[in-house]
C-alpha positions in Angstrom: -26.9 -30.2 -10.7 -30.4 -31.3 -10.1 -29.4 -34.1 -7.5 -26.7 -31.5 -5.5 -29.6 -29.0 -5.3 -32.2 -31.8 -4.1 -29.4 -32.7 -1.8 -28.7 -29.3 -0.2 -32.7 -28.4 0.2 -32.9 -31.9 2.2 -29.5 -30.5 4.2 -31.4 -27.3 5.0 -34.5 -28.7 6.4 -33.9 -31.8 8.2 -36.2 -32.0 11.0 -38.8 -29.4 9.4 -38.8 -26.7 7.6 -35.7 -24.7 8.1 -34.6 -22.3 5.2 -31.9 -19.7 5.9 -28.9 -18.0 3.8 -25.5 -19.2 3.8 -24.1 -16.0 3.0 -23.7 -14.6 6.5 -23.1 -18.2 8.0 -22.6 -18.4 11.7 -19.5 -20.7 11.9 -19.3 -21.0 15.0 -22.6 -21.7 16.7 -20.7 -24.1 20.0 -19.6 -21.4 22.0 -16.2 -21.2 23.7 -15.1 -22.3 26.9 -15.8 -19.9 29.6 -12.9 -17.6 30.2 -11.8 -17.7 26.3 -9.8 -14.4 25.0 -11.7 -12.5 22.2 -9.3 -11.0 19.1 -8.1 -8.5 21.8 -7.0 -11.1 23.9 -9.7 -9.8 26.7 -11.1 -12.4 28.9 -14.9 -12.7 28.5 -17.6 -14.8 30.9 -19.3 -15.5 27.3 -18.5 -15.6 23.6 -21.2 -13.8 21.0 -22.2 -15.5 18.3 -20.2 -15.4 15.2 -22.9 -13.4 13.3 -22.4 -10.3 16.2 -18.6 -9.8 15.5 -17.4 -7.0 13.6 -17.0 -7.5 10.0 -13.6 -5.1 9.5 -13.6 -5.5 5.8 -16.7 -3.8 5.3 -17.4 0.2 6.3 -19.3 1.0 8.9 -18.6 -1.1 12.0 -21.3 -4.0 11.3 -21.8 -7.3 12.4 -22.4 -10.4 9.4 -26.1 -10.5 10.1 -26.6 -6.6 9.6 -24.9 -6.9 5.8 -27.1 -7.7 3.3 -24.5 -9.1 0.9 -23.1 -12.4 1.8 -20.2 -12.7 4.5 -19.2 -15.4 6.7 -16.7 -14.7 9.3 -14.4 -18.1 11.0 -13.5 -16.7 14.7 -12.4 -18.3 18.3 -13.0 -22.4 18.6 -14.5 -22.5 15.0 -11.5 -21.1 14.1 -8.7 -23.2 16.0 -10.5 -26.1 14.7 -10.2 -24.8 11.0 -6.9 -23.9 11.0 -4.7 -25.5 8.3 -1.1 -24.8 6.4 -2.8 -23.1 3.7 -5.5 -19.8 3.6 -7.2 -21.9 1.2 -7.6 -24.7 3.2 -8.5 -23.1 6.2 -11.9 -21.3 5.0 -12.7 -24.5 2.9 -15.2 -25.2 5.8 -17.6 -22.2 5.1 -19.9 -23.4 2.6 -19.3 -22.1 -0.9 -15.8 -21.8 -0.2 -13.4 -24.3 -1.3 -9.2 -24.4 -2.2 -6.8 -25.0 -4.7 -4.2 -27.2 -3.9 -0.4 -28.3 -4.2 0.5 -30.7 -1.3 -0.4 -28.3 2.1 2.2 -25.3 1.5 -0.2 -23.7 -1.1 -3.8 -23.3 -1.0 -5.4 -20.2 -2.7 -9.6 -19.8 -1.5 -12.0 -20.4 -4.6 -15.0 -18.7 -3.8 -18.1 -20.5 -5.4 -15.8 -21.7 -8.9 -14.2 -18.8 -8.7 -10.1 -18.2 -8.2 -7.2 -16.9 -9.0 -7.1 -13.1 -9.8 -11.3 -13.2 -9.1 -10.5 -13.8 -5.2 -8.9 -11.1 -3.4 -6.0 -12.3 -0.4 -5.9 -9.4 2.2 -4.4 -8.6 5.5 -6.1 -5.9 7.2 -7.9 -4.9 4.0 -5.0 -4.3 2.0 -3.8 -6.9 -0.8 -1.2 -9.6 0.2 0.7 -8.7 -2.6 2.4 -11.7 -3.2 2.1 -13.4 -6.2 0.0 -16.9 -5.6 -2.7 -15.5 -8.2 -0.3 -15.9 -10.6 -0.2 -19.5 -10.9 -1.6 -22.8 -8.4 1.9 -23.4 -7.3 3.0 -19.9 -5.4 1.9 -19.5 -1.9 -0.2 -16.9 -0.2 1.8 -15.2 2.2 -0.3 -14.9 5.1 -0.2 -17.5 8.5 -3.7 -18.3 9.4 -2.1 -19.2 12.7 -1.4 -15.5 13.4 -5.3 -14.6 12.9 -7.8 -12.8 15.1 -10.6 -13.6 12.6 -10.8 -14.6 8.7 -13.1 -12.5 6.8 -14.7 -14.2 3.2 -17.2 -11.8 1.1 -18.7 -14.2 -1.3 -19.7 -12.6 -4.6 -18.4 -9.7 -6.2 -17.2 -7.1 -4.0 -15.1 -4.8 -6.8 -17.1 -2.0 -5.0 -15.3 -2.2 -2.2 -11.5 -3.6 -3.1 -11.6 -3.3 -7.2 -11.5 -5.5 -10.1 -9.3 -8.3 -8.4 -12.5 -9.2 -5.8 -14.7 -9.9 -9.0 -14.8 -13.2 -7.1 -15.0 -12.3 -3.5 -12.6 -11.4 -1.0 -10.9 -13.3 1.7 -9.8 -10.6 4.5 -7.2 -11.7 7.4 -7.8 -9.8 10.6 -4.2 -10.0 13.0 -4.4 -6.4 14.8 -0.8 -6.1 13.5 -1.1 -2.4 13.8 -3.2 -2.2 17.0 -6.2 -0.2 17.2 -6.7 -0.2 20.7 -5.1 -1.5 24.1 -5.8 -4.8 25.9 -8.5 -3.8 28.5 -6.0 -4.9 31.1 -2.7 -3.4 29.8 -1.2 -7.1 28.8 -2.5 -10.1 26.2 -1.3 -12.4 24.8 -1.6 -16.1 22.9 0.4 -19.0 22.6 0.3 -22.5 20.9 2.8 -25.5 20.1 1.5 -28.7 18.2 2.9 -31.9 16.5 1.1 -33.4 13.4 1.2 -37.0 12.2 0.6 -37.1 9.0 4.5 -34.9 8.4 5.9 -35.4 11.7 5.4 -31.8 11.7 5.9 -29.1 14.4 4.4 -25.9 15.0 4.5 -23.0 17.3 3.8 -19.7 17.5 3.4 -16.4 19.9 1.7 -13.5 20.1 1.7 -10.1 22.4 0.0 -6.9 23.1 0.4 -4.7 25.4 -0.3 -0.5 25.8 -2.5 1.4 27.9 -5.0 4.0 26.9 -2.2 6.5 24.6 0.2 3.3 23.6 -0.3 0.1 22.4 2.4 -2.5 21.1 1.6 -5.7 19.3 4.7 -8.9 18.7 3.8 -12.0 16.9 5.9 -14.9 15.6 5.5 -18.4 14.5 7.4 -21.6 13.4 6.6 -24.2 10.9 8.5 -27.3 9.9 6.7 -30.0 8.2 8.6 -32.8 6.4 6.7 -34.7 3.5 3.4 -35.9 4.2 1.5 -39.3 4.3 -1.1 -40.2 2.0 -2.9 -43.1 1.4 0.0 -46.0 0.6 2.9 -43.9 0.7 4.3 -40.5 1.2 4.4 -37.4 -1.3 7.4 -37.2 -2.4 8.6 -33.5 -1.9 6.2 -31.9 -0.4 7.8 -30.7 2.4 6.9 -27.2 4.0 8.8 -24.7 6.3 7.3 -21.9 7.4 8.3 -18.5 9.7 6.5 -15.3 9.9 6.3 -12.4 12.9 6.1 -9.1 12.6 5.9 -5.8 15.4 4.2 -2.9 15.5 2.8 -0.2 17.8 0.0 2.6 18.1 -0.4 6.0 19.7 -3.9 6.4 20.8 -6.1 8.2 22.1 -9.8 9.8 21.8 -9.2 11.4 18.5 -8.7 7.5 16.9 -5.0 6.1 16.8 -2.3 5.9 14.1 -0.1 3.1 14.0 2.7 1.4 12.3 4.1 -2.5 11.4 6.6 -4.5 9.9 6.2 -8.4 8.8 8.6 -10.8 7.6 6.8 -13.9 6.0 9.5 -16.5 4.9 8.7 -20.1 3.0 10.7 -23.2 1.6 8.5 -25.7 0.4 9.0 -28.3 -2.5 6.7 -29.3 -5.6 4.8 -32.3 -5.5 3.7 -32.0 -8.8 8.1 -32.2 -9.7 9.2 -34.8 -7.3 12.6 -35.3 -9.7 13.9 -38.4 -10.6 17.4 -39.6 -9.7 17.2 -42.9 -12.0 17.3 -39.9 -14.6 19.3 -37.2 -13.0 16.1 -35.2 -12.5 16.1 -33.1 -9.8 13.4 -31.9 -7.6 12.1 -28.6 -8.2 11.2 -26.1 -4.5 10.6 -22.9 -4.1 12.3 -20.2 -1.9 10.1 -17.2 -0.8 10.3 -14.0 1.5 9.0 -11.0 1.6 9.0 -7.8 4.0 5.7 -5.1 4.2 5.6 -2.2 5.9 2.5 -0.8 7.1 1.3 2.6 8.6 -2.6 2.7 9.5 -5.1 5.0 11.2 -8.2 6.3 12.1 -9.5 9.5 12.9 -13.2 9.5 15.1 -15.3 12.8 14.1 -13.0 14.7 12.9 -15.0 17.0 11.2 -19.0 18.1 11.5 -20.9 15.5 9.4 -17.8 13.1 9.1 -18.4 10.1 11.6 -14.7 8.4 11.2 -11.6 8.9 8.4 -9.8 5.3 7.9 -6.6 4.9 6.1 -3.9 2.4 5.7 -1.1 2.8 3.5 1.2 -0.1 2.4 4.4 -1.2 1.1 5.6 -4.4 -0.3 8.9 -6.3 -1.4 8.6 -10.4 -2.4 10.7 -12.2 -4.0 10.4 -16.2 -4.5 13.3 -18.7 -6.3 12.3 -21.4 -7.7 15.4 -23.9 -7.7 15.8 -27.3 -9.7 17.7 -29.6 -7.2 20.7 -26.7 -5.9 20.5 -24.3 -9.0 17.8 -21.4 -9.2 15.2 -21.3 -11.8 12.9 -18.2 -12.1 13.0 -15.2 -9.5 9.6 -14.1 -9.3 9.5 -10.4 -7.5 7.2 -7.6 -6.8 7.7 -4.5 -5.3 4.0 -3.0 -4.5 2.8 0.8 -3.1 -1.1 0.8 -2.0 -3.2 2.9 -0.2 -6.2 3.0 0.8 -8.9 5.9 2.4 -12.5 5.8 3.7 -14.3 8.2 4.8 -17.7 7.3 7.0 -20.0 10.1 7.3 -23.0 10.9 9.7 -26.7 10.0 8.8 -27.9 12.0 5.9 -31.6 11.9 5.3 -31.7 8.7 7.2 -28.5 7.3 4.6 -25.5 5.8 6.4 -22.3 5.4 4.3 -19.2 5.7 3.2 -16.8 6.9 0.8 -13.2 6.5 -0.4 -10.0 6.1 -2.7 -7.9 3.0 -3.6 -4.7 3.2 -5.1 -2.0 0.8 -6.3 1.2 0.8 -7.9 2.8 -2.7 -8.7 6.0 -4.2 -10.4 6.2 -7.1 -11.5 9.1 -9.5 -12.7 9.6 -13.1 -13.6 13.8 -13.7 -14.5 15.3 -16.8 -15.3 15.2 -19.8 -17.5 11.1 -19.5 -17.3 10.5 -16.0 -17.5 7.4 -16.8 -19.0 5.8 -13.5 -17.4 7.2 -10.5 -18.9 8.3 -8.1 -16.0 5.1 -5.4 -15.9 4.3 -2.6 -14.4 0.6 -2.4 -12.7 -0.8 1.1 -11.7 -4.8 1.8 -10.6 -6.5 3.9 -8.9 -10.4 3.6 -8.2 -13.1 5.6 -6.4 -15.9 3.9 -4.5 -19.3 5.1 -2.7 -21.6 2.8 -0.2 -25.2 3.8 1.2 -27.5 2.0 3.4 -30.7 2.8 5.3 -33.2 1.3 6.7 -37.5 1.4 6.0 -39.1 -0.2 8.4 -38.2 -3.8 8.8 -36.7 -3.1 4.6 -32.8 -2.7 5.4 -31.3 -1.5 1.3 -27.7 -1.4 0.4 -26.8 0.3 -2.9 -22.8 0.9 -3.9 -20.5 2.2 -7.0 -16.9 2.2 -8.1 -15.4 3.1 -10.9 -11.5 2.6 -11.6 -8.6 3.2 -13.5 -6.1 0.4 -14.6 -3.4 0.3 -16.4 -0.9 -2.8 -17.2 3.0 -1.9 -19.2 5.0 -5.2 -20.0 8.3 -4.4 -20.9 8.7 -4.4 -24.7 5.2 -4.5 -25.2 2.1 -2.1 -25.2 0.3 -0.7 -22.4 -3.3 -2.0 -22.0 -5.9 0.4 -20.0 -8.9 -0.6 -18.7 -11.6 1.5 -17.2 -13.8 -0.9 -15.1 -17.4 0.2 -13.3 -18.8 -1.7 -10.5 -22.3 -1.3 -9.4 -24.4 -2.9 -6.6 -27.9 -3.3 -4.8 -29.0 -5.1 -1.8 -32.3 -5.6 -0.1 -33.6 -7.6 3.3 -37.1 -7.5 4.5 -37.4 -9.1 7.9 -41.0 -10.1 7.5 -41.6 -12.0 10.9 -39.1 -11.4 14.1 -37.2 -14.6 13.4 -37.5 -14.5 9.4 -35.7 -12.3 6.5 -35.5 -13.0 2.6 -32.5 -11.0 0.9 -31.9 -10.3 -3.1 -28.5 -9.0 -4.0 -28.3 -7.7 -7.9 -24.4 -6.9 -8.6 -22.4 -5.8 -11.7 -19.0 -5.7 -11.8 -16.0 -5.8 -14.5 -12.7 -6.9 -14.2 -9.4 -5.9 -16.1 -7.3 -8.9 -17.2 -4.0 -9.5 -14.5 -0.8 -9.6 -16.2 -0.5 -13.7 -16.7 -3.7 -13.7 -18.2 -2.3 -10.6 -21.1 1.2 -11.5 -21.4 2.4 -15.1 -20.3 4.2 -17.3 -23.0 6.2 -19.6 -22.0 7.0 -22.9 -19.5 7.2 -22.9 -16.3 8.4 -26.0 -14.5 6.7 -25.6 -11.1 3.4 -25.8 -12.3 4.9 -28.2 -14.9 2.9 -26.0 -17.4 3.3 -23.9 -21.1 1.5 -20.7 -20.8 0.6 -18.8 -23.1 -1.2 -15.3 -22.9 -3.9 -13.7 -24.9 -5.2 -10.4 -26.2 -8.0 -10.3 -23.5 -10.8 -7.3 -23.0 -12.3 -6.6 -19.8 -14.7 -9.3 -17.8 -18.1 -8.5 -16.9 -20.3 -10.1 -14.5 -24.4 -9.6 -13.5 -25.2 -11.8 -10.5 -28.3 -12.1 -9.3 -28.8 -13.7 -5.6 -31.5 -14.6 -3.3 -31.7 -16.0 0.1 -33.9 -16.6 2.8 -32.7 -16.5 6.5 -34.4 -18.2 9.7 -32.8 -17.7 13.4 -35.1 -18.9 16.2 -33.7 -20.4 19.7 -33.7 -24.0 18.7 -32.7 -23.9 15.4 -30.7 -21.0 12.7 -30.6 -22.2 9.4 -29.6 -20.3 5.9 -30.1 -21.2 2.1 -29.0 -18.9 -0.6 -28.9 -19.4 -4.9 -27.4 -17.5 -7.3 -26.8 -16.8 -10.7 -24.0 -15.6 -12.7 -23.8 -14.4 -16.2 -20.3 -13.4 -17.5 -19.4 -12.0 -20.5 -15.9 -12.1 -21.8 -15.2 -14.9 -18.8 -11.3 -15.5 -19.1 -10.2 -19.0 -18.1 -7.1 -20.8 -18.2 -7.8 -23.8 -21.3 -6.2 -27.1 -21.8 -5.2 -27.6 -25.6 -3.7 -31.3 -25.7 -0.9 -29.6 -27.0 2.4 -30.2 -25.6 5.8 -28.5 -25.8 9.1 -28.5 -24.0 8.0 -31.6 -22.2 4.8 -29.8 -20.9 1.0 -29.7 -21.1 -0.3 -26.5 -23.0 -2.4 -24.2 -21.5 -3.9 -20.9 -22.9 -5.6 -18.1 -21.6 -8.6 -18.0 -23.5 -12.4 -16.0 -23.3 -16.2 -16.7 -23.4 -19.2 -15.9 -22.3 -20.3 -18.5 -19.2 -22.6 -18.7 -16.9 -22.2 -19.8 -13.2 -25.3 -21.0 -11.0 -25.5 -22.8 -7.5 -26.8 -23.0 -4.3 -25.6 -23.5 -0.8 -27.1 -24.0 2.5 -26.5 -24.7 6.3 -28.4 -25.0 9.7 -27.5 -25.8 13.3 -30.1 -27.8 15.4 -29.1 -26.7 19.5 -30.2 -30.2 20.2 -30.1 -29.9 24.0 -28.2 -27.6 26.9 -27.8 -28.7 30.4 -25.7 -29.2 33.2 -24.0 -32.4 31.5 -23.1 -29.9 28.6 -24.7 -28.3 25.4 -25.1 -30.2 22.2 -25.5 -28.8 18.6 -26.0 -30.7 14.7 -24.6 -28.6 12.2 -25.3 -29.5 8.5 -24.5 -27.8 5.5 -23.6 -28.3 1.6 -22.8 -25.7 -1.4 -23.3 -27.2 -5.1 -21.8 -24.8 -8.8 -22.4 -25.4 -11.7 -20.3 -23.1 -14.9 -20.8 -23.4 -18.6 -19.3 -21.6 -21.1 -21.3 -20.6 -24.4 -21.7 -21.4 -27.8 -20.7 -25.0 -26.7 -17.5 -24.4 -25.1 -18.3 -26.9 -22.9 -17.3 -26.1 -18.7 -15.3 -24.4 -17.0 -12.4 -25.6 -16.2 -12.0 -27.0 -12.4 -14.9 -26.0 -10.8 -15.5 -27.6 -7.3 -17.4 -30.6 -6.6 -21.0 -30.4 -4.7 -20.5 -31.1 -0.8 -23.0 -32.2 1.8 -21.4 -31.8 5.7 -22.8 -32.6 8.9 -20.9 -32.1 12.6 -22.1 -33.1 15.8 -20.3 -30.8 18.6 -20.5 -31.0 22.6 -19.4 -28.5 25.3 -19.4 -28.5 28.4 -17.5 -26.4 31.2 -13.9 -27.8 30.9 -14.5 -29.8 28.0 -15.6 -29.4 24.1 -15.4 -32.0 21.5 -16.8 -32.8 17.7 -16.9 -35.3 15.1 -18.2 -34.8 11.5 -17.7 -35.8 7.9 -18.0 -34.2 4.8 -18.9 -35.6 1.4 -17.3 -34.6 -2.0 -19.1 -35.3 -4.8 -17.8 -37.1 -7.8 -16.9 -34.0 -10.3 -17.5 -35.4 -14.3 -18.4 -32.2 -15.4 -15.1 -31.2 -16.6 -13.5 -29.4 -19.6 -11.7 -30.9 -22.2 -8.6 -32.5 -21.4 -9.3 -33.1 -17.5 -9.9 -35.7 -15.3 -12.9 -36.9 -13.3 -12.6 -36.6 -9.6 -13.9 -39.5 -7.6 -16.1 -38.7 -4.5 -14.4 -39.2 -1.4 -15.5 -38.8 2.4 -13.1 -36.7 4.7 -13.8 -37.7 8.6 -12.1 -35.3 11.4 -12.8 -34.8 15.0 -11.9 -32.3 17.5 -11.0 -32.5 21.4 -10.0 -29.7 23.6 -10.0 -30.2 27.3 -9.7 -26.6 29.7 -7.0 -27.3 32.3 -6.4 -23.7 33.6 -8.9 -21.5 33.5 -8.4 -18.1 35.7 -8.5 -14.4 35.9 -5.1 -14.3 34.3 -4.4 -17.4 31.9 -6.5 -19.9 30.2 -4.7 -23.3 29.0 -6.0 -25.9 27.0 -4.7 -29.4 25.6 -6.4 -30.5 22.3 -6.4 -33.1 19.8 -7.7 -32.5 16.4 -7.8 -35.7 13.9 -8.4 -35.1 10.3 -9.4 -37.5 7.2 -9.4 -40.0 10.2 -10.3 -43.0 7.6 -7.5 -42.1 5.6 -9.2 -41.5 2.2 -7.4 -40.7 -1.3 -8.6 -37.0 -1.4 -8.6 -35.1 -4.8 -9.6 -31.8 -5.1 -11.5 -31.3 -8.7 -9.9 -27.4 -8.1 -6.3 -28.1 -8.2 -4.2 -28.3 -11.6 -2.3 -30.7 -9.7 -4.8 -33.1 -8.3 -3.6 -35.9 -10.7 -0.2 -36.5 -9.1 -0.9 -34.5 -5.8 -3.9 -36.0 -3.2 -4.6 -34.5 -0.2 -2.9 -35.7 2.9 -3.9 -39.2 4.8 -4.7 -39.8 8.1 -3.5 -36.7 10.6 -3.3 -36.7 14.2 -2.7 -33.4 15.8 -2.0 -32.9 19.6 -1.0 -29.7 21.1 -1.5 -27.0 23.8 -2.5 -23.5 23.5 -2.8 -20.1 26.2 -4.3 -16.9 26.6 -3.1 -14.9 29.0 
């Protein structure tokens, strides 16, 4: 820990002294080519800075570097650069924010050591609703292809989206339900690559159009990725196929706009970590998912004296995923989900801006088949919230509260309720024009999710024994602090925190086995996370040959449990990252690396993770560029020195690396 911390205050103040927080980090600090399409698909003469876009998941219409709790927001090149199969793997480039793994087709966001049920998966800022926090093998069933912008709020944000964001919240922004019109009646986006490492192929499209009372959005896109290439070989089933689109349209007006979608999101992937055997007439084990949502959404702009906006979105939900062995189903894992959700932004009060609102949910649950080792349950909450800001001077302060109401009915079982209280304060003080420290103080409590409570059983995708546990709620007081700098030639971040839970619930290893399989439990503790993380982007020059930036960054946890419990199980390793980029009018190109630390600090019954050094570079060459299309050929290469690449945060890192060398050439429009 004290190395990785020596290491990231080095990372944050090579060539002087450059302290700045990571919790608002600007991701993309090489701006677009000229003539690139914002999340609207509008052309613009030049992109804003990350830091100046919207953050939708948070009330109030503000930008990343007017919140005083942590957010980083991935957005236009940063973004197409980023882009991965997985969620997970897709934000893993924000520092503090790494993935769990199983081959490419799943990869859930761990947010500073924390997953799972801790990390909320939205779309629009209502829950995915699928069931990947139930266990490291299900997907997440949203397409980072399809997104505008990807949202992460690190630390707790229950005040905003309840006890299942005790970790954070990863939002994904796809203007599926469109809130306005393109400014010139018609947008649209299109992309078609071919990856090396799975002979895979990808494509998608996207389409808005409406004027000022109408607005219509279409989306699609097309996966098919055969088993990838690692290091000496190929993993054996880890094949991925992938289609998703949805439609939906808007009336609009003056008075806000209400709206409507439906999305189909449909997988077929295979389990590396249950490749089969023939020699034994062991068949491989793959997983069939879809599911369907339905979403109506609006917003109503002053529609009363005092009340400055009324947002609400209002969901519903039907998944379902098989898992087969070989040709014969396993385990049907289902959910049908209601959820709702209202916000009500009033005018300045006293000089206090803020908002209010309501969160419901309704969610059942079932797991049939040989491994129903979830008994089907029944999920119902409902949860209150309240946000104020306002501003002293150059002293900006945030203060929040939530309280909710849970309640969790297994079949043939008691109901558990829970009654969890979230509270939260923020300060900034911009004491010189370029300069601002922040402290963010949070409490927030958790009710356990339904694996956690009830499991007991095997399950052979995971190739796990689960069992459950009489768990009471989780409490957390974090404590952060961060100092921000943002001058001309340089904008740097640094941020530390500290987390004390009590009545932390983790997923233990016994060194038990039973039907063949490793036994985990669900178990509880006090722990106690700390770490650090830290970035800063050196514009090293700008001129007519083209602009050149250095961006370097690294993010270190460490978690203990108490009374000698030893850690917490998979916790990431410490990183250090540093990436050279280059743009010029046609032209924009990067090469960088990233260091994983060796992970020893493990729990009983895991395995070390070797350090390993993952090498990509990006190329993207302009070849249109006019009032009404933009086109562009790229070529992205990842892990270009074809490491063996663990992740300490997967269950399934052991028989599972990350893929080998990738080449990835493509083209992609806006129009």
């Amino acid at each position: 820990m004290r190395r990785s911390l020596i290491a990231l205050a080095l990372a944050a103040t090579v060539g002087g002294s450059l302290p700045a927080l990571a919790d608002d980090a600007d991701q993309d600090t090489t701006p677009p080519t000229v003539g690139t399409k914002d999340s609207e698909g509008k052309g613009r003469k030049q992109a804003a800075k990350l830091d100046a876009i919207v953050v939708n998941a948070v009330p109030l219409g503000q930008s990343a570097d007017q919140i005083v709790a942590p957010v980083a927001v991935l957005a236009g090149s940063a973004l197409d650069d980023a882009k991965g199969v997985s969620l997970g793997e897709t934000v893993s480039s924000i520092p503090g924010v790494q993935s769990t793994a199983l081959g490419t087709a799943v990869g859930r966001p761990v947010i500073r050591g924390l997953d799972g049920p801790r990390v909320a998966v939205l779309e629009n800022g209502l829950s995915s609703q699928d069931v990947s926090n139930v266990s490291q093998d299900h997907a997440v069933t949203l397409e980072p292809f399809l997104a505008d912008q990807i949202e992460v709020l690190k630390g707790p944000a229950t005040l905003l989206y309840g006890s299942g964001a005790i970790g954070g919240v990863v939002n994904v922004v796809d203007g599926r339900v469109p809130e306005k019109a393109p400014d010139n009646g018609f947008a649209g986006r299109a992309e078609l690559r071919h990856d090396s490492v799975s002979d895979g192929q990808t494509g998608l499209l996207r389409l808005d159009a409406g004027d000022d009372r109408f607005a219509i959005h279409v989306d699609g896109m097309h996966r098919d990725n055969e088993d990838y290439d690692i290091p000496g070989g190929t993993l054996a089933n880890s094949a991925v196929k992938t289609t998703s689109g949805s439609v939906g349209a808007s009336l609009l007006g003056s008075w806000g706009y209400l709206g409507l979608s439906v999305s189909r999101f449909m997988d077929l992937y295979g389990s590396p970590a249950e490749p089969g055997d023939a020699a034994e007439g062991e068949d491989p084990v793959h997983i069939k998912m879809a599911q369907t949502n339905y979403t109506m959404k609006g917003g109503l702009v002053k529609p009363f004296e005092g009340i400055d906006k009324i947002e609400f979105s209002l969901g519903h939900g039907n998944y379902q995923h098989v898992e087969y062995e070989g040709d014969v189903p396993g385990t049907t894992f289902s959910t049908r989900s209601n959820q709702g959700r209202l916000v009500v932004s009033h005018e300045p009060l006293a000089g206090w801006e803020g908002a209010f609102g309501v969160q419901t949910q309704h969610r059942q649950f079932a797991a049939v088949g040989e491994e129903t080792f979830v008994p089907a349950t029944v999920t119902r909450g409902v949860g209150v919230f309240l946000t104020e800001q306002r501003e002293f001077g150059p002293v900006k302060l945030e203060l929040g509260a939530r309280h909710d109401v849970q309640s969790v009915d297994p079949d043939n079982g008691p109901k558990r309720d829970f009654n969890p209280n979230s509270f939260s304060s923020g300060i900034a003080w911009r004491f010189a024009e370029q300069w601002h420290v922040s402290l963010n103080l949070d409490h927030a409590e958790r009710a356990p999710s339904e694996e956690e409570l009830f499991a007991n059983g095997p399950h052979e995708a995971s190739n796990t024994f689960e069992i459950g546990s009489d768990l009471q709620k989780e409490k957390s007081n974090q404590a952060e602090l961060g100092l921000h700098f943002h001058g001309d030639v340089v904008e740097g971040k640094v941020a530390v925190y500290y987390n004390k839970y009590k009545n932390f619930i983790y997923l233990a290893d016994t060194g038990e086995v039973e039907d063949d399989l490793p036994v985990r439990v669900w178990s509880q503790n006090d722990a106690t996370f700390r770490g650090a993380e830290a970035e800063a982007t050196f514009h090293l020059a700008k001129g007519t040959s083209g602009n050149w930036d250095l961006r370097v960054f690294g993010d270190t946890v460490r978690a203990t449990l108490s009374d000698g419990g030893g850690n917490v199980p998979r916790i990431p390793a410490g990183r250090l990252g540093a990436t050279l980029s280059w743009t010029a009018d046609s032209l924009r190109a990067n090469v960088g690396a990233v260091r994983y630390m060796k992970q020893d600090k493990i729990a009983a019954f895991e395995t070390d993770t070797a350090g390993y050094t993952l090498v990509n570079a990006h190329l993207a060459w302009t070849f249109v560029n006019d009032e009404r299309s933009q086109w562009e050929a790229f070529v992205d290469g990842n892990n270009l020195t074809n490491q063996t690449a663990r992740p300490a945060t997967s269950l399934f890192k052991d028989v599972a690396p990350m893929p080998g060398r990738n080449i990835s050439v493509g083209v992609r429009a806006y129009f």
